[in-house]
N, C-alpha and C positions, 0 to 999 in steps of 0.2 A: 269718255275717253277709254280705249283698250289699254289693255294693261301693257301690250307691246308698245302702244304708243305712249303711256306715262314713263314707262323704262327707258324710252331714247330719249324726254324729255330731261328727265331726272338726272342719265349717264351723258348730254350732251353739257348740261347745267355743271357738273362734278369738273371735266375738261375745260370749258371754261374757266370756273373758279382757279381750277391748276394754272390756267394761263397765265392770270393775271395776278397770281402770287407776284411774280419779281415786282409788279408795280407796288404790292403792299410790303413789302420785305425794303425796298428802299424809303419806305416812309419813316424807316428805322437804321437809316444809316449811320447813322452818327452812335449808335449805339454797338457795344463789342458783337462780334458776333455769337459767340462759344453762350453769351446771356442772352441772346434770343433762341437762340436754340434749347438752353432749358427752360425759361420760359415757355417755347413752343411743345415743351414734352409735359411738362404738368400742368398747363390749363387744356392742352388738348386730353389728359387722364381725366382730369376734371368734368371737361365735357361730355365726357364718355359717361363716364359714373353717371350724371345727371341722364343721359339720355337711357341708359338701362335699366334705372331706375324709377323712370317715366315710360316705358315701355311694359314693367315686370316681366326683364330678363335678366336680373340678379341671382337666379337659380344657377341659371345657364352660364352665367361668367362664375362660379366657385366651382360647381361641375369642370368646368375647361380647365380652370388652375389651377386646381388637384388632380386633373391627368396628365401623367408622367408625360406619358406616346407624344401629349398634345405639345407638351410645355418643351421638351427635348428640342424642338421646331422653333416656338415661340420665344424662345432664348435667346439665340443667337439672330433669332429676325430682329427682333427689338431691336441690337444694337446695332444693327446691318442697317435698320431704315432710321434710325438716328443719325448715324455718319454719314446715310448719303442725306438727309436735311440740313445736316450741318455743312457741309461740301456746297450745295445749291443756296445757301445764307450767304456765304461768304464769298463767293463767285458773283452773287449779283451784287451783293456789297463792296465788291471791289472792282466792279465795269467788266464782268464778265458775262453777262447775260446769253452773250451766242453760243458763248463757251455750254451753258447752260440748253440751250434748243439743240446743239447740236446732238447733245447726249442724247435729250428723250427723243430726236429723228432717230438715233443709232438703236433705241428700246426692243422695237418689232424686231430689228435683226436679229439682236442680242438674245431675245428671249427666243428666238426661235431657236436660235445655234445651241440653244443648252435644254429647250424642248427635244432636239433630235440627241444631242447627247444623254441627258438625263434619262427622260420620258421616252427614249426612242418612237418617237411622234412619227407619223409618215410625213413622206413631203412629195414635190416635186420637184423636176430638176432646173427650174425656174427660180425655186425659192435658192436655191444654191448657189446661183450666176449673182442674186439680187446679197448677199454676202458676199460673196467675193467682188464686186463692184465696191461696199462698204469697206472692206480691207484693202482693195488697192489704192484705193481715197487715203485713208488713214498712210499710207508706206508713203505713198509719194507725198505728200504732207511733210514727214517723217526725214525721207532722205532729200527730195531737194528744198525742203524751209528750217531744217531743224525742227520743225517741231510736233511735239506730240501732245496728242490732243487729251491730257492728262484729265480733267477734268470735263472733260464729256465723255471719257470712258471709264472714268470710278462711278458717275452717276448711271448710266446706263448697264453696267455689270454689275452695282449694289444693289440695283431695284432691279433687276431681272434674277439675280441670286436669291432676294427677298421671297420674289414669287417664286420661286421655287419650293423656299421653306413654308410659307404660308397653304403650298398644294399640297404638297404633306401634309402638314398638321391635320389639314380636313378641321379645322373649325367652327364654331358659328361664327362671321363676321364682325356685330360689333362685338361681342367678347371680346376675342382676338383680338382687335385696336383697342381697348382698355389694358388687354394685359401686357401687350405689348409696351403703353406707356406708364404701369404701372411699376413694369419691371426696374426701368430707368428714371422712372422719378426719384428715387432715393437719391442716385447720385444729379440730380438737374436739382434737386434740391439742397444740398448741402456745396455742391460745386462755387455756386456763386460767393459763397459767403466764405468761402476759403481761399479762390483767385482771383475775385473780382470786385471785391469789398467797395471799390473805388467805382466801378461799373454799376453797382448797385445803386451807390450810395445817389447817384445821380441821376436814377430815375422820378422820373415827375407823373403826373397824374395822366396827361394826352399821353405819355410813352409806358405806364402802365395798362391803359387801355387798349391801346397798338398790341402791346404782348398778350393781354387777353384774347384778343379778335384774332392774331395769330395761330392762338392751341385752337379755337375753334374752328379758323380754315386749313386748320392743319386737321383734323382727325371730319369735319362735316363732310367734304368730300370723299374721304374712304368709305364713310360710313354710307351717305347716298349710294356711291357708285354699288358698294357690297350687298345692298340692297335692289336695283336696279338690273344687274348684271345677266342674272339668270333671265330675267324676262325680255332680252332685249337678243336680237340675230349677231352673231359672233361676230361677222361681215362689217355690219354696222360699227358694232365695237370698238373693231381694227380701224376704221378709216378713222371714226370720231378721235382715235390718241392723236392723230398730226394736226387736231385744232390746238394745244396747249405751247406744241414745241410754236406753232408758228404764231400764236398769239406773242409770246417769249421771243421770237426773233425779230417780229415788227417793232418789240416795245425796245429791245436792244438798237436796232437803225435807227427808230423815232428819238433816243434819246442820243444818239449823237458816236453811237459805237462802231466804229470800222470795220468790217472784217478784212485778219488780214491773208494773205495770198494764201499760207495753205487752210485758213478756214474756206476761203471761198472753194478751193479744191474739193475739201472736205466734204461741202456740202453740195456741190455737183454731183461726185459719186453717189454719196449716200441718197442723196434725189433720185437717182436715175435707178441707183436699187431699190429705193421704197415704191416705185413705182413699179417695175418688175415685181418685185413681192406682191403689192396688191394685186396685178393680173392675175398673180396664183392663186393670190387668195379667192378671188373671184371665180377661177376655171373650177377649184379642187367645191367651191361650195355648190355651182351649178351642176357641177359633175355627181356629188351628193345627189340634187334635189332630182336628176335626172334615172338614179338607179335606186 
């Protein structure tokens, strides 16, 4: 097997697994959320540790942590991709799972509009139509349902802010997702034992194991995907994120969750712009391959 072809394997594997989080994440309902989520921060440090240390890249992760430049980035990401994990816990713990696709459908947008701010990226004036499709979804949502789509726009602006910091830092990958959860584990660990004494105290052995298996599909897929990334066609990439949101959407309808009139709005527009977006993406890469 080519090394492009273990890379889409790998990076399609990673999406998946993201998919079908909310189905392992309800396996833990009945449990507080704020205690899965540290849970999810120190066995996934855990994991980490183990995997670097199986690898001999323990050099490379004290190297990272003792640079200033690095860690400046890696600070504030940590607690950026904690709060949006803890956002996407409790959203599916609470029968909000669409709430939840709809975010990572809104991600490619997202991340573009702060690629062209930020990164001043080029674009085309396709990828621009296919945003504002995404935001007049969201307005009319907004003014004729009251509502806002609160929760799939913390999640899709805290993980594309995320990346942002993590393009900065210029890291090595699994470093990065160690130190990122090692930064937070002080407080995921002392947290419980201070608000949740009673949350704890009622963990059992099947729901400590859940928590385990959780830090590990919480940090395995970043770690694949970080690994996979660079050998695989950007193109590819792109389309592979809209397996996870719509795995996440199937699993919200199949379980019994409505959507209601302005999600379904919502998710019209932003349809109809992720689809426009990928045209571009498509013209802007063959347009590449052709000059």
């Amino acid at each position: 097997m080519t090394t492009e072809k273990k890379g889409i394997v790998v990076t399609l594997s990673c999406y998946i697994l993201w998919g079908i989080l909310p189905v392992y994440w309800n396996l833990l309902s009945d449990v507080n959320p704020l205690l899965i989520l540290c849970a999810r921060v120190v066995f996934a440090f855990i994991f980490m540790m183990g995997v670097l240390t199986i690898t001999g890249r323990m050099q490379t992760f004290c190297q990272t942590i003792t640079d200033k430049k690095i860690m400046q980035y890696l600070v504030p990401a940590s607690f950026l991709i904690a709060i949006n994990w803890g956002i996407f816990i409790w959203a599916v713990n609470n029968g909000r799972v669409l709430d939840t696709s709809l975010g990572y459908y809104m991600n490619p947008l997202i991340a573009f509009s702060f690629g062209v701010l930020v990164f001043k990226e080029k674009y085309v004036k396709l990828q621009l139509v296919a945003v504002g499709l995404a935001l007049i979804g969201v307005l009319i949502s907004f003014i004729a349902f009251g509502s806002f789509p609160f929760v799939a726009l913390s999640l899709s602006i805290s993980f594309a802010v995320y990346g942002i910091l993590k393009k900065k830092a210029k890291a090595d990958p699994a470093a990065s997702i160690a130190i990122e959860s090692i930064i937070i584990t002080p407080i995921a660990l002392v947290f419980p034992f201070v608000f949740l004494i009673e949350s704890v105290a009622a963990v059992n052995i099947p729901i400590l194991l859940l928590l385990i298996g959780g830090g590990v599909l919480t940090a395995l897929p970043l770690f694949l995907f970080a690994r996979a990334i660079n050998g695989v066609p950007f193109l590819i990439v792109g389309f592979f994120h809209y397996i996870s949101p719509t795995l996440g959407l199937t699993y919200g309808l199949l379980t019994g969750e409505a959507p209601s009139p302005s999600q379904i709005v919502s998710f019209i527009f932003i349809g109809l712009g992720l689809i426009l977006f990928s045209i571009a993406l498509v013209y802007r890469t063959s347009k590449k391959k052709r000059t």
